[in-house]
N, C-alpha and C positions, 0 to 999 in steps of 0.2 A: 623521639619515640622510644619507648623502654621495650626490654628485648630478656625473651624470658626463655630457661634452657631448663632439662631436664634428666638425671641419668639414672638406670639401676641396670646394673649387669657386672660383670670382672673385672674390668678396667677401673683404675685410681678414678676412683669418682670426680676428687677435686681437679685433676688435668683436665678431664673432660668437659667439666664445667666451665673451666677458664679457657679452654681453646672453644668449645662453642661460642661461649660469649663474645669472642675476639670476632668472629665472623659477622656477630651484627656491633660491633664497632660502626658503621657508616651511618645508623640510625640516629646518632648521636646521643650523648648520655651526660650525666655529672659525677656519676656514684656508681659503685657494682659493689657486688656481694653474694655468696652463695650459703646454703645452711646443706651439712652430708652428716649422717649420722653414721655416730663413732662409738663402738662399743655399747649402742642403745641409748648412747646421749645425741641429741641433735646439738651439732658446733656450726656455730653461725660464726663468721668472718665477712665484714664487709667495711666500706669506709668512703668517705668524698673521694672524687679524682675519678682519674685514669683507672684503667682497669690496671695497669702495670704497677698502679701504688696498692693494690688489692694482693699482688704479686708479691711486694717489695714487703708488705703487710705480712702476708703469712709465712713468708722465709722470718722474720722474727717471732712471733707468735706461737709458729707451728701450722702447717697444712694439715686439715682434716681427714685422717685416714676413714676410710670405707668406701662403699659401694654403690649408696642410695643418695640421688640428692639433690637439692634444685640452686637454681641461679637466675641472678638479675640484673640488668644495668638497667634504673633508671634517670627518667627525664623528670624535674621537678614540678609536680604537680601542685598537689597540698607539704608545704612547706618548704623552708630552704634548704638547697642541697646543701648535707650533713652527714658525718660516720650515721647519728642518730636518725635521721628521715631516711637513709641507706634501707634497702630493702634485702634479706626477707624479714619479714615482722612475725610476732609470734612470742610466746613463752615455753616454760621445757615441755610443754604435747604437743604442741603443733606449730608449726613453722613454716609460711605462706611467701608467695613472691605475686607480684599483682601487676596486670597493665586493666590501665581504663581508668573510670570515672567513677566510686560509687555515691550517686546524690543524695542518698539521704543518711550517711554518715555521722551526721550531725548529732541525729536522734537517737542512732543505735547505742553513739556514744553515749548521750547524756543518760541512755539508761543502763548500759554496764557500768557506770559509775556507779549507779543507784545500788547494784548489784552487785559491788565490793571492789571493782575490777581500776586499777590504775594505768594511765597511759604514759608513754616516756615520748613518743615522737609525735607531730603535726601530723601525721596523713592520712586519710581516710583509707587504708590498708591496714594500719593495727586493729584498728576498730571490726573488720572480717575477720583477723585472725581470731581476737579475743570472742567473737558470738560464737566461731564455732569451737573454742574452748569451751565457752558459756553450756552449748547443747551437747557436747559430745560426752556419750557414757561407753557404749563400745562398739558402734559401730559408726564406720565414716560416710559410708555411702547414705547413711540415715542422716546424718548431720549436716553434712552438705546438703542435701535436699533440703530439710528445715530452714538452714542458712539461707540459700538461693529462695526460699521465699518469701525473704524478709527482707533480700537488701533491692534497691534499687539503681540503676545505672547498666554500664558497659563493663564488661570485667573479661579479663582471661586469668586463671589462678592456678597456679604450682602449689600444691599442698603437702605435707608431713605430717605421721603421727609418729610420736616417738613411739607409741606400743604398736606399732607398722613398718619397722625399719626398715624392709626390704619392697617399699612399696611406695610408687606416688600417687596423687589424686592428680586427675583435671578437670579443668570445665570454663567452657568460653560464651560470652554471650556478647556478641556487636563489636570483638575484638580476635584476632588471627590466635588461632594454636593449632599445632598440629600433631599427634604421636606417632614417631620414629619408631618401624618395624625392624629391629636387627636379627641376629644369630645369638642367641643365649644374652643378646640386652635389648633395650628399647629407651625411646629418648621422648622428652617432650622438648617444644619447641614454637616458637611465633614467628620463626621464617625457614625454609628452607636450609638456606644458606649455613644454618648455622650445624647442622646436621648433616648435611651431604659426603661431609668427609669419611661418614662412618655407615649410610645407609639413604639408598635411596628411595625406597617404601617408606610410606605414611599411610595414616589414616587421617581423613579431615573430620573433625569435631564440629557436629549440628551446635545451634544455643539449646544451651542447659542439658547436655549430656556429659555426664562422668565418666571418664574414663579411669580403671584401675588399672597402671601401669604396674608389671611385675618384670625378672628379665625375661621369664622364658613364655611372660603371656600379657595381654590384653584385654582387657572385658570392656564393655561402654554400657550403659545403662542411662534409661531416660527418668524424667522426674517421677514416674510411678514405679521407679527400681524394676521395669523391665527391661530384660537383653534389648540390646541391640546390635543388628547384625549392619556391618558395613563392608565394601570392596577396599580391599587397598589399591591406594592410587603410586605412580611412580614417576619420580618427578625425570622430564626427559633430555633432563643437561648432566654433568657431572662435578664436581669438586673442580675441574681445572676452570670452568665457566665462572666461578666465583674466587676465581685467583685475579691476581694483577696481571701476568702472563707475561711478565718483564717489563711492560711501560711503568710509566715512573706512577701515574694513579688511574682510579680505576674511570676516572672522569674519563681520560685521554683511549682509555681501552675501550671502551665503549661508543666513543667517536666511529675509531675505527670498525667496529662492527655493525654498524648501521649500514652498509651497502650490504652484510649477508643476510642482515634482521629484514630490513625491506624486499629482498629476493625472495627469502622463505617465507612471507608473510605474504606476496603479492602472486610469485610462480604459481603455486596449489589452485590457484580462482582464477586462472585464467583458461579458459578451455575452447579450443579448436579457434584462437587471437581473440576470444571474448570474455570479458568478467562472467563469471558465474558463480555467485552466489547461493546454489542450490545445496551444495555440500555443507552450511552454515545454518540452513533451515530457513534462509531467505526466499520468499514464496515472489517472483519479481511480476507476479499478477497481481496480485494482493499488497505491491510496493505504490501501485497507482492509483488506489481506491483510499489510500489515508488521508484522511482532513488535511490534517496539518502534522509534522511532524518538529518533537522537540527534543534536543541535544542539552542533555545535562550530566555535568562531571563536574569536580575541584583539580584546582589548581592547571598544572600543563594540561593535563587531561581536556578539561577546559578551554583551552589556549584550539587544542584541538577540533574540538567542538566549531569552534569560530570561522577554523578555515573548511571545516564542512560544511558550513553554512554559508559562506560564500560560494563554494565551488558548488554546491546541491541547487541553489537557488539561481544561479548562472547556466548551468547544465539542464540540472530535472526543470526549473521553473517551479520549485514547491516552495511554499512558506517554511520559514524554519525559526524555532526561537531556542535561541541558545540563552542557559540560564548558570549559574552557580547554585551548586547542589543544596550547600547550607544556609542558601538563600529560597530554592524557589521550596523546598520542602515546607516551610514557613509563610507559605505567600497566600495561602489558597488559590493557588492555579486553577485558570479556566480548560480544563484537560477532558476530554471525553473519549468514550470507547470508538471512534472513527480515527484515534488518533497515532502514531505511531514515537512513544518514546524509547530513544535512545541515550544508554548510559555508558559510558568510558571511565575505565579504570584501570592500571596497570598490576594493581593487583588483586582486583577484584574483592577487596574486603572496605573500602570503603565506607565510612559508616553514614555518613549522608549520601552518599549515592544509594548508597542500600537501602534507606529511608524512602527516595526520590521513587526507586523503583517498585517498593511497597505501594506506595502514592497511586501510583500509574496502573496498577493490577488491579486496588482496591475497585478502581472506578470501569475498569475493563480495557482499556488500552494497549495495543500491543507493546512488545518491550522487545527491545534488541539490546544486546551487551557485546562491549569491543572490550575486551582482557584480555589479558598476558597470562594469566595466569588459571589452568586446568583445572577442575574441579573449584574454584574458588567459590562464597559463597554468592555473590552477583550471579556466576556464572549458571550455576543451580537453579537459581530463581527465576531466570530470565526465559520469554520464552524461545528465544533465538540468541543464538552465541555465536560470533565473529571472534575467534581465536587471534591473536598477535603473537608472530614467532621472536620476539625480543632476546629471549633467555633472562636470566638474572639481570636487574640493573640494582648494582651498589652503591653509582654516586648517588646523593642527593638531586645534583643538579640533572634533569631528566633529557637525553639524547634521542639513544635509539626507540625508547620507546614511545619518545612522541613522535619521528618520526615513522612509525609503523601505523599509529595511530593515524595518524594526517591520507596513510596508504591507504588503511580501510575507507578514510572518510572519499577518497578520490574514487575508489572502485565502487562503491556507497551510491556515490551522484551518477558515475557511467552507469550501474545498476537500473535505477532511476531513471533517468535521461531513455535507457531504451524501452523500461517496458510504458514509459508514456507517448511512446511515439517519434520519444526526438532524433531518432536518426536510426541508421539501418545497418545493417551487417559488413554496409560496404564500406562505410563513409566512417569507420572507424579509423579506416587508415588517408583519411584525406585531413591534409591538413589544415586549409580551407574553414572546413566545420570548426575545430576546438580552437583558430584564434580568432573566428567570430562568433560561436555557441559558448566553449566552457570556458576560453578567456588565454591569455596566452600561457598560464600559468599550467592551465591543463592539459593543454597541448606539450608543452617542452615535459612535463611530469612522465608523458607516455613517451617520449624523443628520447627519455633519461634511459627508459626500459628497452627502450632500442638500444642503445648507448651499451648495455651494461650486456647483452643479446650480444655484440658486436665485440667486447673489450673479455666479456669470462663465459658466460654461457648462458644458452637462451633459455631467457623468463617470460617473453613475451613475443606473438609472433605478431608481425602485419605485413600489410600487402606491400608491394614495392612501392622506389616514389621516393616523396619529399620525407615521410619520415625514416626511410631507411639512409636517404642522405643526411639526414640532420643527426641520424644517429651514429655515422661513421664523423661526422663534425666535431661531435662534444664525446664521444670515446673516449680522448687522451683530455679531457678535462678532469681535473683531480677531482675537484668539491661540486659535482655539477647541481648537488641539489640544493648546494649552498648560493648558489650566483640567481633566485629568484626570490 
C-alpha cells in the first residue's frame, strides 16, 4: 500500500518528510521519494529501495532545503519499481504524489501526447500530473476541479505548484487522506500514524474536496469552489501507541495488547451484567424484525464475519450470510430493505466495503459498521456505528483487531439472542444455556470476561455460580482466548 505525507510550516521540510514516511514503513513499499521546494524551484529526490537508500541518496546529492513539500512511498502499481516509476511525478510547475488507481489513464495519455506532452515513466500518475500542467494558468483550485472531472478511478493526491511555494493541494476520492492541524504548520497524510508525533488534530477529507494547505491555515472547498466548513477530529492514542514500546516488532506488541483492546471494546456495552448495544445506535427491537441479516468485510475482517455467523446463528437462530466484499459488490445480491447489512473494517476506508455498503442503502437496508477507526469514511455512512477500541495496528498481520472484532460479533449475537426471546435476564449467568444454546465457545468467551473480572478489573458482571468458578479456574491461564 503507498503511504503519502505532507508538510508546510518551519521545520526542515525534508526531515519531516522522511520521518513521517518512516511511520508508514509497515504498509510496505518498493520506492520513496519526496519533491520540497527550494528557492522557488521544486527539487524532487526519490529512488527504488528502502527508504534509507532515499537517505543514503540525499547525503550525496544534497537534501532539499525548505519548508513546503510532499512525500511517497509507493507500491508498484502501473510499472516496475524504479528511481523512474519512483513517485512524485510532475515537471518544473507541478509535482504530485498519488495513491490509487486512475482507469482511464490510458486516454488522458494518448491525448497529451497529441498535445506535445512527453512521458518518462510507466504510471498512470504522470499522466494526472501532466493534465493538470496541461490546464493550469493561474489558479489551482480551478484546475484541480477541471482535472477531477476528467480523470477516472480512486485517487488521494499531494499536489505542488511551483508559483505556490508555500502551499499544498489535496483531494481524495475512495482512498484515505487526512490534513494534519498544527501550531504555525499543518501536514497531509494517508494515516495517522504518520503524523501523530507532531499533532493530533485532523481534518477528514469528504471525495473530491480540495483542501488548501497553508502553515498557518486550512481552507477545503467542494467541486463548485464553495467553502467548506468541517469539525476537527482528534485522533485518541498518542505517538507512544505507534511505537514498538521495547518488543522486538510491533506484531508481538500488539499480541500483547489484545486483553486491553478487548476490555475497552467490551466493558463500555455492558450495562447493569448485560450487553447493551443502545449507546451504538443499536435499536435491539428493531434487531428482531430483520429478514435476514448479511456480514460483509475483506480479508481478517472477513474471517470475522464467519465466526459471527456462526455464533449469531447458534445464539439468535437468524440466517446469516457472509460474503467477501470484492466479491458480493459484483454479484447482484438478493438484499432487500427488511434486511440488516453488516460491514467490518479496521479502518474504515475500505474501498469495497464502502461499495458493499452503498449497495445496501441504495436498496434501503439497514447497515451497521464494526471500525476501529472514528470518523472514518464507512463510519459516516453507516447508519449505526459499533466502535472497536483496538488503537493503531501496524503489523500487517491482523491481532488485536480482529479480536475486537470477533468481541463485537459475540455481543452482536447475545444482543440478538435476547431481543428475540432467547433467554432472560437471569439465565445470562447460567451456564447450562450457552453450552447448550450458544455453543461452548460462547459460554467459556463470557468465563474469559469473568476470568479477566477476577485476574485485573471488572469488565463484566454476573450472578454467582458456575461462571464465577470457571472464572477463578482460567484467571492464571495466560492465552485463555487462545486455547478455543
Amino acid at each position: 500500500m503507498c503511504g503519502i505525507v505532507g508538510y508546510v510550516g518551519d521545520r526542515d521540510c525534508a526531515d519531516v518528510l522522511v520521518d513521517a514516511l518512516s511511520k508508514l514503513e509497515y504498509r510496505g513499499y518498493d520506492s520513496a521519494g519526496i519533491a520540497v521546494v527550494e528557492k522557488g524551484v521544486i527539487k524532487v529526490e526519490k529512488c527504488k529501495g528502502r527508504l534509507a537508500n532515499l537517505v543514503d541518496k540525499m547525503a550525496v546529492d544534497g537534501k532539499p532545503q525548505g519548508h513546503c513539500g510532499i512525500g511517497h512511498t509507493r507500491w508498484a502499481t502501473h510499472g516496475e519499481p524504479s528511481d523512474i516509476n519512483s513517485h512524485p511525478h510532475g515537471n518544473k510547475r507541478v509535482s504530485i504524489v498519488h495513491n490509487g488507481i486512475i482507469e482511464n489513464y490510458k486516454q488522458i495519455k494518448d491525448f497529451l501526447v497529441e498535445e506535445g506532452y512527453s512521458f518518462v515513466s510507466e504510471t498512470d500518475t504522470e499522466t494526472v500530473a501532466k493534465l493538470l500542467d496541461y490546464y493550469y494558468v493561474d489558479d489551482p483550485v480551478d484546475t484541480i476541479i477541471k482535472v477531477l472531472s476528467e480523470i477516472k478511478g480512486s485517487y488521494a493526491l499531494g499536489i505542488m505548484f511551483r508559483d505556490y511555494p508555500d502551499t499544498v493541494f489535496a483531494v481524495r476520492k475512495e482512498c484515505p487522506l487526512i490534513v494534519g492541524v498544527g501550531e504555525n504548520e499543518n501536514f497531509l497524510a494517508s494515516d495517522v500514524p504518520a503524523i501523530i508525533k507532531y499533532t493530533r488534530d485532523y481534518y477528514l477529507l469528504e471525495a473530491n474536496e480540495i483542501a488548501v494547505v497553508k502553515k498557518d491555515s486550512v481552507q477545503i472547498y467542494d467541486m463548485h469552489k464553495e467553502p467548506v466548513h468541517k469539525e476537527i477530529n482528534t485522533a485518541d492514542w498518542d505517538v507512544d501507541a505507534a511505537e514498538k514500546g521495547g518488543y522486538e516488532h510491533f506484531m508481538l506488541k500488539e499480541i500483547h495488547e489484545q486483553p486491553a483492546a478487548v476490555r475497552d471494546t467490551v466493558s463500555p456495552r455492558i450495562i447493569n451484567g448485560m450487553p447493551d448495544l443502545s449507546q451504538d445506535g443499536v435499536d435491539m427491537q428493531k434487531l428482531k424484525d430483520y429478514r435476514q441479516i448479511f456480514i460483509v468485510a475483506c480479508g481478517t475482517a472477513m474471517h470475522a464475519g464467519m465466526v459471527g455467523k456462526y455464533v449469531i446463528e447458534k445464539l439468535a437462530r437468524k440466517p446469516v450470510i457472509v460474503d467477501i466484499a470484492s466479491e458480493f459488490r459484483y454479484r447482484d445480491p438478493i438484499i432487500t430493505k427488511d434486511d440488516l447489512m453488516i460491514v467490518i473494517s479496521q479502518s474504515g476506508e475500505t474501498a469495497d466495503t464502502m461499495a458493499v455498503l452503498r449497495l445496501a442503502k441504495e436498496v434501503g437496508a439497514a447497515t451497521l459498521a464494526v471500525v476501529n477507526v472514528v470518523g472514518s469514511s464507512i463510519a459516516r455512512e453507516a447508519d449505526m456505528v459499533i466502535y472497536t477500541h483496538a488503537g493503531p495496528e501496524i503489523s500487517v498481520a491482523s491481532t488485536k483487531a480482529y479480536m475486537v472484532q470477533i468481541s463485537v460479533m459475540y455481543l452482536l449475537a447475545f444482543e440478538l439472542a435476547y431481543a428475540n426471546g432467547g433467554t432472560d435476564g437471569t439465565a445470562w449467568s447460567d451456564a447450562g444455556y450457552y453450552q447448550r444454546n450458544a455453543g461452548i465457545k460462547g459460554y467459556l468467551f463470557l468465563c474469559g470476561f469473568k476470568a479477566c473480572q477476577c485476574r485485573k478489573s471488572v469488565i463484566y458482571r454476573t450472578g454467582t455460580g458456575l461462571c464465577t468458578e470457571y472464572g477463578r479456574l482460567f484467571k492464571i491461564k495466560r492465552d485463555f482466548l487462545y486455547s478455543f
